[in-house]
C-alpha positions as CSV (number, residue, x, y, z in Angstrom):
1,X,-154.0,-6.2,-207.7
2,X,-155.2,-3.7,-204.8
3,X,-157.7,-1.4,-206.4
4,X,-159.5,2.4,-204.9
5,X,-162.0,4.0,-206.8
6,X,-162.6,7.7,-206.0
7,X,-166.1,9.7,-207.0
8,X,-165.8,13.2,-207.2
9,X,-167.8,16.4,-209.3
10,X,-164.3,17.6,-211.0
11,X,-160.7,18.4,-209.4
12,X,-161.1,21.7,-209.2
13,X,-160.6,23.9,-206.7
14,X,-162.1,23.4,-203.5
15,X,-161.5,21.2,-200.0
16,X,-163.0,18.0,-200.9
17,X,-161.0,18.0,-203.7
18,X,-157.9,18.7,-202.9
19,X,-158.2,15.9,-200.2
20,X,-159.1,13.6,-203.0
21,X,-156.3,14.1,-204.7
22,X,-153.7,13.8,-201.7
23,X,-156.0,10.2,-200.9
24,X,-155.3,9.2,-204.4
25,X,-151.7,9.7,-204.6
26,X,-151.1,8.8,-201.4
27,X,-152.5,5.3,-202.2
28,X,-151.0,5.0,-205.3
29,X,-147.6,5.5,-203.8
30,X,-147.9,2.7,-201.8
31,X,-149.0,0.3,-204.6
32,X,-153.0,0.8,-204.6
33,X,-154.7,0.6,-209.2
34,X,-156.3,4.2,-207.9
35,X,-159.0,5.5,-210.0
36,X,-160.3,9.3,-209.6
37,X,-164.1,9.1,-211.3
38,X,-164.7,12.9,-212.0
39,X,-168.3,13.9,-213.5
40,X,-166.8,17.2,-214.9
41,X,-163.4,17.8,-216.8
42,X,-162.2,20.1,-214.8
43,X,-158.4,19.2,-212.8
44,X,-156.4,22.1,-211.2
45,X,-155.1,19.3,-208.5
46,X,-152.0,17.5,-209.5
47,X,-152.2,13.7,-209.0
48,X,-149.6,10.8,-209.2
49,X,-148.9,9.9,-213.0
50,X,-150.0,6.6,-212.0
51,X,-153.7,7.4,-210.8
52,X,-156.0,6.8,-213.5
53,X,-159.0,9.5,-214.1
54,X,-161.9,9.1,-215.8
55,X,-164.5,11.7,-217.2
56,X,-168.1,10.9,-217.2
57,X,-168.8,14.1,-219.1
58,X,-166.9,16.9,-220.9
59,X,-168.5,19.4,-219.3
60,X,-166.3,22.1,-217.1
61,X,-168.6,24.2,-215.6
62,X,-171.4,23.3,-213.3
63,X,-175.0,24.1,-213.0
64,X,-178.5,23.5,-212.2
65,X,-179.5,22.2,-215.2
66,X,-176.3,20.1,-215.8
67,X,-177.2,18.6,-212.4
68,X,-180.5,18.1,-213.7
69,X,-180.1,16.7,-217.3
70,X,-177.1,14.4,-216.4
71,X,-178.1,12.6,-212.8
72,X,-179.7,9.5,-214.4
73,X,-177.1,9.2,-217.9
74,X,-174.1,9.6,-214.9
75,X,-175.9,6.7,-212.7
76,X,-175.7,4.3,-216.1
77,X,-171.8,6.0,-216.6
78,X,-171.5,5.0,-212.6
79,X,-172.7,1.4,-213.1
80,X,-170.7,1.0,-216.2
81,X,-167.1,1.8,-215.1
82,X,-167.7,0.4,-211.6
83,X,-168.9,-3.0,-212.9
84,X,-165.0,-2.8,-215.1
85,X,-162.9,-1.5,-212.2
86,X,-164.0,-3.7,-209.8
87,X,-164.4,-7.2,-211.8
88,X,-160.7,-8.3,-211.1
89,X,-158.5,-8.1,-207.9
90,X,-159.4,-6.5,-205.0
91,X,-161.3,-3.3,-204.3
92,X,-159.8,-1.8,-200.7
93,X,-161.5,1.1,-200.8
94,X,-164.5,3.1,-202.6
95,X,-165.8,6.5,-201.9
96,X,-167.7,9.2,-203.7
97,X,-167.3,13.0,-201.9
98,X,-170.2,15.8,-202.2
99,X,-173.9,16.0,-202.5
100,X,-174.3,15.3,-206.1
101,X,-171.8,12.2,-206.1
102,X,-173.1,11.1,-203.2
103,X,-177.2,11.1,-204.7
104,X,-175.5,9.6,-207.9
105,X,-174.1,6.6,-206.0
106,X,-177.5,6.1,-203.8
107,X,-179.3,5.6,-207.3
108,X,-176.4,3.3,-208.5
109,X,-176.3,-0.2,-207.5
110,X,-172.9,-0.2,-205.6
111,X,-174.6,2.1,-202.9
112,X,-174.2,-0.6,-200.0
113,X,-170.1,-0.7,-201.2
114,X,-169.1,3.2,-201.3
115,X,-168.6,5.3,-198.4
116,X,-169.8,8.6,-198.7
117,X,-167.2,10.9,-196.9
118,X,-169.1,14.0,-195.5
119,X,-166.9,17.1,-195.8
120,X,-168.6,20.0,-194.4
121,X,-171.8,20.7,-192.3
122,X,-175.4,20.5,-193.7
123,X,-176.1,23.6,-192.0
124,X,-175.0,25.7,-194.6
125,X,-177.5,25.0,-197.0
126,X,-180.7,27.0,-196.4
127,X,-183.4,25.0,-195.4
128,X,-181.4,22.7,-193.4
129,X,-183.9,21.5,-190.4
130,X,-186.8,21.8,-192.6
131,X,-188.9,18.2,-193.5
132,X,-187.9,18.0,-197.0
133,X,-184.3,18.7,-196.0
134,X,-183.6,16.2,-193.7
135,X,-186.0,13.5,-195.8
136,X,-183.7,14.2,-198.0
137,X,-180.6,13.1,-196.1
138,X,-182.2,10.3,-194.5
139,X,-182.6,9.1,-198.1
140,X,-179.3,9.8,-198.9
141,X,-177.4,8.6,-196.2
142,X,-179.5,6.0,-193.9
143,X,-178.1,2.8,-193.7
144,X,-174.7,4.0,-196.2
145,X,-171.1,3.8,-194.9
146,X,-169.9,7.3,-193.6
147,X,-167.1,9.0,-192.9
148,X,-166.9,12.5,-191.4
149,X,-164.3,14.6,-191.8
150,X,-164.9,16.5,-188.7
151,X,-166.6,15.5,-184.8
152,X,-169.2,18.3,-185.6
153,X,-170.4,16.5,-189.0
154,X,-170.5,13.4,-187.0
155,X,-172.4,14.9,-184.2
156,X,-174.8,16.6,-186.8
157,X,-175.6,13.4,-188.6
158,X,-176.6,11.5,-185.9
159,X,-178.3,14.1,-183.7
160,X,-179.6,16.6,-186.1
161,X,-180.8,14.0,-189.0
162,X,-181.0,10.9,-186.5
163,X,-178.7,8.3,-188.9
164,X,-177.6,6.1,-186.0
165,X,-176.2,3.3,-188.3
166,X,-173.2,1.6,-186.9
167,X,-171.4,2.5,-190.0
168,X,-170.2,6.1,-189.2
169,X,-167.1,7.2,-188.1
170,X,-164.9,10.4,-188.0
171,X,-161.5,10.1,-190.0
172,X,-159.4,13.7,-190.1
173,X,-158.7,14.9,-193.5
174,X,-154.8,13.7,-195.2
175,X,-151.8,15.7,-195.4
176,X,-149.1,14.7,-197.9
177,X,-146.1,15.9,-194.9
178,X,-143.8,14.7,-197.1
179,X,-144.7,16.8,-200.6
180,X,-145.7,19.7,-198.0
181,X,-141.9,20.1,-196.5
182,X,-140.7,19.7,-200.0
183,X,-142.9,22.4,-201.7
184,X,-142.7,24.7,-198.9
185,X,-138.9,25.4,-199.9
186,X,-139.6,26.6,-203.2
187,X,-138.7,30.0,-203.5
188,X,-141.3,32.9,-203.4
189,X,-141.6,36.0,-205.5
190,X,-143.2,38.5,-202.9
191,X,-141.4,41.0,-200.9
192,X,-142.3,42.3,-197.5
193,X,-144.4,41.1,-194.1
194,X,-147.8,39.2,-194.9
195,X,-150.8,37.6,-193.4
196,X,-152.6,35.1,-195.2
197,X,-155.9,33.9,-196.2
198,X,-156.4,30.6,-198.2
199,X,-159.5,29.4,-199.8
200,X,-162.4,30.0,-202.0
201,X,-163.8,33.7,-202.1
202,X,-167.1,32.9,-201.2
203,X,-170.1,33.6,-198.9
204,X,-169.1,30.3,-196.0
205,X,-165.7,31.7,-196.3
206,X,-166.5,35.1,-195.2
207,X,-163.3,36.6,-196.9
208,X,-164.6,40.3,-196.0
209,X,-163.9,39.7,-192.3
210,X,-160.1,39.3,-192.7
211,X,-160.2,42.9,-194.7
212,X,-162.2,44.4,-192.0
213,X,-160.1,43.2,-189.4
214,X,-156.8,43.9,-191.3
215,X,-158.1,47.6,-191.3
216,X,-159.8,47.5,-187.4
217,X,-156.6,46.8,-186.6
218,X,-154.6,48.9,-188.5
219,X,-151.9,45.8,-189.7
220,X,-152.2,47.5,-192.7
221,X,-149.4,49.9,-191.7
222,X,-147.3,47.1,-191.2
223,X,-147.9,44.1,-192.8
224,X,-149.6,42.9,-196.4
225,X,-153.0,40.5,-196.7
226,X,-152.9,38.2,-199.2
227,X,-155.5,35.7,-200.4
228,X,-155.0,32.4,-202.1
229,X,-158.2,30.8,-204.1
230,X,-161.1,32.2,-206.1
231,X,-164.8,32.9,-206.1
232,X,-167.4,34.7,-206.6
233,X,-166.6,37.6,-204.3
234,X,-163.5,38.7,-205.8
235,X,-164.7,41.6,-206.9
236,X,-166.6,42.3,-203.9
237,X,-163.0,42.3,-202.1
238,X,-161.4,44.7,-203.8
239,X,-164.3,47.5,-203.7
240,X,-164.2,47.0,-199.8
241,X,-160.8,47.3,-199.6
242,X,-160.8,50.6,-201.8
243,X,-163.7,51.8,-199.3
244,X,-161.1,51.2,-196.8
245,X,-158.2,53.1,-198.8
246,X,-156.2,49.8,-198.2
247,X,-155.7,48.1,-201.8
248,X,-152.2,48.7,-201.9
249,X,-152.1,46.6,-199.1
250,X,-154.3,43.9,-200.3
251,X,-153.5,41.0,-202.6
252,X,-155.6,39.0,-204.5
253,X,-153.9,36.2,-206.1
254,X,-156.1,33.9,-207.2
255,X,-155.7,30.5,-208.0
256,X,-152.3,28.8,-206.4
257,X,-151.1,25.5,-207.0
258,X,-148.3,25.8,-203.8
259,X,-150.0,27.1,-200.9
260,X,-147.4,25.5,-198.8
261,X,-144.1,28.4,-199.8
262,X,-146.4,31.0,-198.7
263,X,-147.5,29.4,-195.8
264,X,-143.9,28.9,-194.4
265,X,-143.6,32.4,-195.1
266,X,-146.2,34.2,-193.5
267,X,-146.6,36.0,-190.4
268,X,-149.9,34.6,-189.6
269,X,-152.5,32.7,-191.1
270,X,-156.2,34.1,-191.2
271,X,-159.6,31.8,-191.1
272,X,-162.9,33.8,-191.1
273,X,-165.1,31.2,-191.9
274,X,-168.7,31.1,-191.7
275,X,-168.7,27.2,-190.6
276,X,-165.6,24.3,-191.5
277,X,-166.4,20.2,-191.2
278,X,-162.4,20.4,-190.7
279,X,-160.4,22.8,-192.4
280,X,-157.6,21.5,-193.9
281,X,-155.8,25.3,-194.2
282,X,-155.2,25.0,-190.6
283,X,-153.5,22.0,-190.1
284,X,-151.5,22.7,-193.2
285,X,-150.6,26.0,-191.9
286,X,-149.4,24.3,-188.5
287,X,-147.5,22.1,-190.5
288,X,-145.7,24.5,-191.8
289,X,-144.8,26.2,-189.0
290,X,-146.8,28.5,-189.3
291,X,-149.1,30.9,-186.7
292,X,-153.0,30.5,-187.2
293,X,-156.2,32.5,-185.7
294,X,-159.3,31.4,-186.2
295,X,-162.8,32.6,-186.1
296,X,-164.4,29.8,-184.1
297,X,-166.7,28.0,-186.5
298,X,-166.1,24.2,-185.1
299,X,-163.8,22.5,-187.5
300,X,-161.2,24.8,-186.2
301,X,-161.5,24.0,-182.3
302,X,-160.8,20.7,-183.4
303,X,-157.0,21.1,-184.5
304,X,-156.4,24.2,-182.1
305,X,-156.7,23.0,-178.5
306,X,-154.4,23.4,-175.4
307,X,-152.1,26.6,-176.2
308,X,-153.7,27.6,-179.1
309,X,-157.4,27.6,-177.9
310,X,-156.2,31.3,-177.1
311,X,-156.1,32.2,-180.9
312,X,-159.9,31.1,-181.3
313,X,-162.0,34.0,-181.5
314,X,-165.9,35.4,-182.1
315,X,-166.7,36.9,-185.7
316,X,-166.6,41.0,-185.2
317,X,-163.7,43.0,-186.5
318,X,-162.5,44.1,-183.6
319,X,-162.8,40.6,-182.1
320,X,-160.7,38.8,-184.9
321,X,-158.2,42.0,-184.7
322,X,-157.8,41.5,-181.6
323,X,-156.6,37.8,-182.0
324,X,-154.0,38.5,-185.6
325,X,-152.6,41.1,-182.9
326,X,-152.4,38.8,-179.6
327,X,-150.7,36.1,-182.3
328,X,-148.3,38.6,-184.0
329,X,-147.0,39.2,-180.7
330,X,-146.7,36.2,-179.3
331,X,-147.2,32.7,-180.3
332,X,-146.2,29.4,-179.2
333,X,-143.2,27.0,-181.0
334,X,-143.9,22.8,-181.7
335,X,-147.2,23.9,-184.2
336,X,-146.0,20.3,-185.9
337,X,-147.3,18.5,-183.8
338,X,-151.0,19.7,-183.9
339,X,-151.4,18.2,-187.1
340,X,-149.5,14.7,-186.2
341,X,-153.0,13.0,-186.8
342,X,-153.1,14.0,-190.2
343,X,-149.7,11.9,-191.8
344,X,-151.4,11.1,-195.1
345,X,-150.4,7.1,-194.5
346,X,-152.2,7.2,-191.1
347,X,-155.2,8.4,-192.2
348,X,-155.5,6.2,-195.3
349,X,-154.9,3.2,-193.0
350,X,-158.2,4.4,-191.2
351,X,-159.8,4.6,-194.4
352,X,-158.9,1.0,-195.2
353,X,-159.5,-0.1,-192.0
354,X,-163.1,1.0,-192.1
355,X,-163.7,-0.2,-195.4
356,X,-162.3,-3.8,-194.6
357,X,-164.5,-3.6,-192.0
358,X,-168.2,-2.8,-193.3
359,X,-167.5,-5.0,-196.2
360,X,-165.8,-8.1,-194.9
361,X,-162.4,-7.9,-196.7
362,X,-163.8,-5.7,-199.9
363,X,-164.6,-7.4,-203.0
């Protein structure tokens, strides 16, 4: 039997853990014992009925001190279930995903046999270039099997933190095309022109910019602005858009399980991110047909070259207005096949690949 083992905080909301849920059922469609290792009880992604989760702790929310108190007890947890999932067949594949997973595994003693897949850019943690910083990552990271989401996470690693091992490599994030054309039929309960944002409300995100532009521009008059995801800036969201006398005009829906039937139905998706190792929104957006703008913040010019480099814009207002305008107006047809390097199966042949690789045919 063909075994995965996946390492993750929760399943929660969030990037990193949607694409662990997509690399889970992906592989368990096609035959893979997958196992999602989850320190916190906390699932809002659905996974195959056939992929196995374990909890390491009951615990939902997160926290310093849970961070704190639990880092050695969920090394031993680590040890314990690795040393049962992977004492019969053969393992094809282990990863863990985020900075506390990842620090968990380099204390464990399967660190030389899990990659650590590097979602997003260290720069957007305060302190990033400074001494203890990057000790910190050359700890974590030197000599471990990575895989970056993104060229700029790649480029970061080895020139900002000077890893140089031979075992990096950039791998785009999955897309399930074949759940994404079947959700994005589902019907939709919302009347009228929309733009869209989709993602957490929070300060990388930079949510506000969308509302700023959406009033710059004045697409208010025409159109709606919905977001998808939660956060800590909820609240912030709809004061500015009072201040703006918009909030008739602005949706917050929170937390959405089928971003894919809005998607097909918007007018435009909007990305006002600080910084993105990839962003998956994008390339799911394309897939669905769907027109995207983008402040540029590096994951993004990775997906939208050629005719679409157009729709890349600087972080201002009237800059990002400018762009939802230009797009609304015109945008080009074929968006598909942007995302063509994202088929779920391709990628998690990469994954495999890489993994048969560093370890000489797994374990």
């Amino acid at each position: 039997m063909r075994k995965a083992v996946f390492v993750i905080n929760s399943l929660q909301n969030g990037g990193a853990e949607r694409v662990v849920a997509t690399q889970a059922s992906c592989l368990s469609r096609a035959g893979v014992d997958v196992t999602v290792i989850c320190f916190r009880k906390w699932v809002q992604y659905q996974l195959e009925p056939s992929v196995h989760t374990i909890f390491l702790t009951e615990e939902k929310k997160s926290s310093l001190l849970f961070y704190i108190r639990n880092l050695i007890p969920l090394v031993r947890r680590l040890n314990r279930e690795l040393d049962r999932l992977t004492g019969e067949g053969e393992t094809v594949l282990m990863t863990s995903n985020l900075l506390f997973p990842d620090a968990v595994v380099r204390l464990s003693r399967y660190r030389g046999r899990v990659i650590s897949v590097l979602h997003a850019h260290q720069d957007i943690l305060p302190g990033f270039r400074s001494l203890p910083y990057r000790l910190l990552i050359r700890w974590l990271y030197g000599g471990r099997q990575l895989i970056c989401v993104g060229d700029g996470i790649e480029e970061e690693i080895r020139h900002v933190y000077g890893l140089r091992q031979k075992t990096v490599r950039t791998i785009w994030n999955p897309i399930d095309l074949n759940t994404l054309r079947e959700k994005m039929e589902e019907p939709l309960d919302f009347s009228g022109p929309f733009l869209l944002f989709c993602g957490r409300l929070t300060r990388v995100k930079r949510p506000e910019r969308a509302i700023a532009a959406f009033f710059t521009g004045g697409l208010y008059r025409k159109y709606s602005l919905v977001f998808l995801g939660e956060g800590e800036l909820a609240g912030e969201l709809k004061a500015l858009a009072e201040k703006y006398g918009i909030a008739s005009r602005v949706h917050l829906m929170g937390w959405e399980p089928n971003v894919y039937k809005w998607m097909k139905r918007a007018s435009l998706l909007v990305l006002s991110s600080e910084s993105e190792g990839f962003s998956m929104v994008l390339a799911e957006a394309l897939s669905c047909g769907c027109p995207v703008v983008s402040v540029r913040s590096r994951g993004p010019e990775q997906i939208m070259t050629g005719r679409l480099e157009r729709y890349l814009c600087g972080p201002s207002p009237k800059e990002l207005a400018a762009a939802m305008k230009e797009a609304l107006e015109s945008y080009p047809g074929g968006l598909e096949q942007y995302a063509k390097r994202c088929a779920a199966e391709a990628v998690m042949e990469r994954y495999l690949t890489a993994y048969r690789k560093w370890n000489k045919g797994g374990s």
